[in-house]
VEXFI-770446 format. One record per residue (C-alpha): residue number from 1; chain; x, y, z. Coordinates in Angstrom, 3 decimals, always signed. Layout:
N
+-----+-------+----------+----------+----------+
!   n ! chain !        X !        Y !        Z !
+-----+-------+----------+----------+----------+
! NUM !     A !        X !        Y !        Z !
...
+-----+-------+----------+----------+----------+
end
This chain:
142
+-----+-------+----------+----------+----------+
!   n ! chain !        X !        Y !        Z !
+-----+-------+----------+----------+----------+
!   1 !     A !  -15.420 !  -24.645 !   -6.995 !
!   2 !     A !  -17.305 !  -26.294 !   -9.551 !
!   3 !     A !  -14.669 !  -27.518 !  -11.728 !
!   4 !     A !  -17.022 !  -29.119 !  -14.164 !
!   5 !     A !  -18.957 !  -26.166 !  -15.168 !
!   6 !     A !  -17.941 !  -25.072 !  -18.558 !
!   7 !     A !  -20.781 !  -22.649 !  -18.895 !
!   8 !     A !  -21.936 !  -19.839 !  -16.968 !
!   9 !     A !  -25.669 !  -19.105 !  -16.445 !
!  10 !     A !  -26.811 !  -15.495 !  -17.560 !
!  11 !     A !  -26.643 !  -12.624 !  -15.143 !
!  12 !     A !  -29.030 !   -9.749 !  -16.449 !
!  13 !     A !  -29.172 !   -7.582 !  -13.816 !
!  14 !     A !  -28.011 !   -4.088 !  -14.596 !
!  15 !     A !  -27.713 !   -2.452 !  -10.719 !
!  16 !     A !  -25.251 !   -4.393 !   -8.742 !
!  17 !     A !  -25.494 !   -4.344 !   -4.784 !
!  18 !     A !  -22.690 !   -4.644 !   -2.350 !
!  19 !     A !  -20.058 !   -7.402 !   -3.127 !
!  20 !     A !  -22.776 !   -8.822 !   -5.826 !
!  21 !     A !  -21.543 !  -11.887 !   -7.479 !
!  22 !     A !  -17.852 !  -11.969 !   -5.390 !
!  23 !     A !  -16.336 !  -15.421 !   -6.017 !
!  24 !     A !  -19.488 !  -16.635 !   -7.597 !
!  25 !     A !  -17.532 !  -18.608 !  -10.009 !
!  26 !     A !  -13.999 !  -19.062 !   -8.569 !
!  27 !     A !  -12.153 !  -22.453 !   -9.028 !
!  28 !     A !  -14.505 !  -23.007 !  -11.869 !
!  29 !     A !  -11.415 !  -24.814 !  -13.714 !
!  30 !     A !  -13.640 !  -26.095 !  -16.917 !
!  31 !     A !  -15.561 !  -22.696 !  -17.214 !
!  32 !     A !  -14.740 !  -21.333 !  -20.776 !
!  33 !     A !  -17.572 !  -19.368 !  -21.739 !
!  34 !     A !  -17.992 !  -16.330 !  -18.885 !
!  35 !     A !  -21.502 !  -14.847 !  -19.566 !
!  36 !     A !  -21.822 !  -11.602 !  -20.722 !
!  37 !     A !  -21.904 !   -8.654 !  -17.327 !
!  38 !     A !  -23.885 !   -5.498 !  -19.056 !
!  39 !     A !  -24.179 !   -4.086 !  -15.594 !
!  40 !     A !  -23.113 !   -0.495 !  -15.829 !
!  41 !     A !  -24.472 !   +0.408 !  -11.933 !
!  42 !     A !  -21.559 !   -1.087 !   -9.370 !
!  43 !     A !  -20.769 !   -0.814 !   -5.896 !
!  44 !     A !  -18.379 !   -1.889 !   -3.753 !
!  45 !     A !  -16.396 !   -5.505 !   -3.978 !
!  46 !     A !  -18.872 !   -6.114 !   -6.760 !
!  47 !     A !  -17.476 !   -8.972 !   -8.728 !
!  48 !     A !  -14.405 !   -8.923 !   -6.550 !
!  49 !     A !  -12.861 !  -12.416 !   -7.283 !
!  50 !     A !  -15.459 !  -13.694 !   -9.623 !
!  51 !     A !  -13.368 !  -15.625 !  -12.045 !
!  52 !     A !  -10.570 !  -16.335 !   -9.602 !
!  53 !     A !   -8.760 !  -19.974 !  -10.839 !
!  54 !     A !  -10.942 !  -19.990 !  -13.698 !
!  55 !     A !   -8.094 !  -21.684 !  -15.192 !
!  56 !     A !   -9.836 !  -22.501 !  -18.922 !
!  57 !     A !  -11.260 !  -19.062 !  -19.177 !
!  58 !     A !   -9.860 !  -17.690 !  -22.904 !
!  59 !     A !  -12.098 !  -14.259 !  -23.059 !
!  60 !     A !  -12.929 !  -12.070 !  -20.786 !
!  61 !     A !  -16.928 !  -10.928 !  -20.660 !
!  62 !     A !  -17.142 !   -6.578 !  -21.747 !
!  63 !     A !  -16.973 !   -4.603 !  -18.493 !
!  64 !     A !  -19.521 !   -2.432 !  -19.676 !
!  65 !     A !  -19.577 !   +0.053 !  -16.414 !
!  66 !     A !  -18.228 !   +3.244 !  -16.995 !
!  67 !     A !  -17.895 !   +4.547 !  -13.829 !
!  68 !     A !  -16.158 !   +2.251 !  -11.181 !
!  69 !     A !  -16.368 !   +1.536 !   -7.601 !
!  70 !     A !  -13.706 !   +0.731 !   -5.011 !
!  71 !     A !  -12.688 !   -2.943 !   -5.369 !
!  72 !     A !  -15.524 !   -3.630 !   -7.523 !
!  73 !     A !  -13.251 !   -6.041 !  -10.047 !
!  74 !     A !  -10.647 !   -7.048 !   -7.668 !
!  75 !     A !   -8.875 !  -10.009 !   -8.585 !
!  76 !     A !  -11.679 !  -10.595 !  -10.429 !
!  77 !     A !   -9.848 !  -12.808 !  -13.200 !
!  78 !     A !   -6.656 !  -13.814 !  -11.028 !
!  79 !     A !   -4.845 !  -17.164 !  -12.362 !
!  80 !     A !   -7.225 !  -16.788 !  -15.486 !
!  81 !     A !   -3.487 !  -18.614 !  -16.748 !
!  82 !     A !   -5.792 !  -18.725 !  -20.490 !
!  83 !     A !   -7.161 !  -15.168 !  -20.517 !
!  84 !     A !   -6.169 !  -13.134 !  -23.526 !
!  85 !     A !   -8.297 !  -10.380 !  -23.904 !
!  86 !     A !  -10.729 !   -8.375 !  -22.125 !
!  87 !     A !  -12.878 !   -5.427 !  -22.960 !
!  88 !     A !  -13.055 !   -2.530 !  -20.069 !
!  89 !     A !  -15.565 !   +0.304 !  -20.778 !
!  90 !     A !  -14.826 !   +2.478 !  -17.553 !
!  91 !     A !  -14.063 !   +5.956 !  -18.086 !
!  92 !     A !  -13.017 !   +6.637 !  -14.600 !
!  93 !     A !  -12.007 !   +4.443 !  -11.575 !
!  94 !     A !  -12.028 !   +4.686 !   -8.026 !
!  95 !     A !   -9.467 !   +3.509 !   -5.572 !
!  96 !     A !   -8.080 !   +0.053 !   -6.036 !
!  97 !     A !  -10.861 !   -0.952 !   -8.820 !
!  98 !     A !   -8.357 !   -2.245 !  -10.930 !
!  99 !     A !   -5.386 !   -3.366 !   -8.854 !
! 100 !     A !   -4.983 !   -6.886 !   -8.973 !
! 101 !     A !   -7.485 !   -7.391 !  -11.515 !
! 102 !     A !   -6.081 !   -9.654 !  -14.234 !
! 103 !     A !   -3.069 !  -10.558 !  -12.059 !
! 104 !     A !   -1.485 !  -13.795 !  -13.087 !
! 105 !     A !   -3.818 !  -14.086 !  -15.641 !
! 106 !     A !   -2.595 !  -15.048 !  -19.371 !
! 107 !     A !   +0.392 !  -16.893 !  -18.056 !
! 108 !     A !   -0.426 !  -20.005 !  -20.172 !
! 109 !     A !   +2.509 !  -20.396 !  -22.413 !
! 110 !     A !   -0.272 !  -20.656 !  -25.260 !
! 111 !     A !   -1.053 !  -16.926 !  -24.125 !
! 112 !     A !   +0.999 !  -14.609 !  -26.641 !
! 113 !     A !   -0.219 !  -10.563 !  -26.653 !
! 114 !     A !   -2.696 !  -10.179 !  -24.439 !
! 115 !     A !   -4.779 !   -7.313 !  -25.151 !
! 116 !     A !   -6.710 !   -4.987 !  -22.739 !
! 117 !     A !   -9.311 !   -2.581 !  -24.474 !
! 118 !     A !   -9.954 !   +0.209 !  -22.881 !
! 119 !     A !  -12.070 !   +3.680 !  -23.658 !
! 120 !     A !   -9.996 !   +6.439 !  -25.061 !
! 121 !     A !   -8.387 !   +8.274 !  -22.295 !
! 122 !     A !   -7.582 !   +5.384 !  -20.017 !
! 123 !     A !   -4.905 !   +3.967 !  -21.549 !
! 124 !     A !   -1.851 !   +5.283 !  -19.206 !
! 125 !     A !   -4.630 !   +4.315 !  -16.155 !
! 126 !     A !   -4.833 !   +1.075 !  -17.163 !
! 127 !     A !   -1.488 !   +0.050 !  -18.152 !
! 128 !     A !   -0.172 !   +1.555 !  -14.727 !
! 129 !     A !   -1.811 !   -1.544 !  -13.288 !
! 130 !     A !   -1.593 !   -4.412 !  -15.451 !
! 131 !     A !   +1.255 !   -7.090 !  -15.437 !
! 132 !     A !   +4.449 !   -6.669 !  -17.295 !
! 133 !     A !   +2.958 !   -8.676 !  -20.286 !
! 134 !     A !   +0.123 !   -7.024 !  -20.559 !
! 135 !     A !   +1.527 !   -3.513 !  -21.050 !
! 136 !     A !   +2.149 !   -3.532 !  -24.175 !
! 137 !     A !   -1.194 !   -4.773 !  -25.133 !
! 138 !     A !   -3.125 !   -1.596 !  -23.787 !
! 139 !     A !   -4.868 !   -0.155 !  -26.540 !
! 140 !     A !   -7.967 !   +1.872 !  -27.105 !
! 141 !     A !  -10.904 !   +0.336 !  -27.803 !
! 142 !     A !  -12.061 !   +0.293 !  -31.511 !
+-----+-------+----------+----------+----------+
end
């Protein structure tokens, strides 16, 4: 909830615990800049709801894990309305990692093809889960 941050802080760590960083930055409405999340160890609910309401959000920070966890990015950019991209390195899921995940987000009428990259092979994965106008923008990741 603090709607005058427009910058987030770095967060280095590479191991996540249990529900590490969950809502650490929801209703942030002036946070633009998300900081970059190279941790590639998660576990469960890790950023789960992280950049909930982040309402001026425009780019999503690289999921660099490749391996996910069960809720680990749950609604993590829900009502991101600005959000149109973001980078997912996971080459397999687990239950409900990525249900709900960008949900409402790019619904800013600014907002046209929003693009989710994702490793080769998780293409059909992915866009079984994203929002209508997302689908189309499911591509592999260059």
């Amino acid at each position: 909830g603090c709607t005058g941050l427009k910058t987030a802080p770095e967060l280095p760590v590479k191991a996540l615990t249990g529900n590490c960083y969950t809502m650490m930055f929801y209703g942030c409405t002036s946070l633009t800049t998300a900081p970059e999340l190279p941790a590639e160890t998660l576990t469960d609910y890790c950023y789960s709801m992280m950049f909930y309401g982040c309402t001026s959000l425009t780019t999503a920070p690289t999921l660099s894990a490749k391996t996910l966890t069960p809720y680990c990015y749950y609604m993590m950019f829900w009502q991101c309305s600005k959000l149109s991209s973001v980078t997912i390195l996971a080459t397999t899921t687990a239950y409900c990692s990525l249900n709900s995940w960008i949900w409402e987000a790019g619904t800013d009428a600014s907002v046209t093809n929003p693009t989710v990259y994702v490793a080769s092979g998780m293409v059909d994965t992915v866009r079984d889960v994203v929002p209508e106008k997302w689908k189309a923008g499911v591509q592999v990741k260059p």
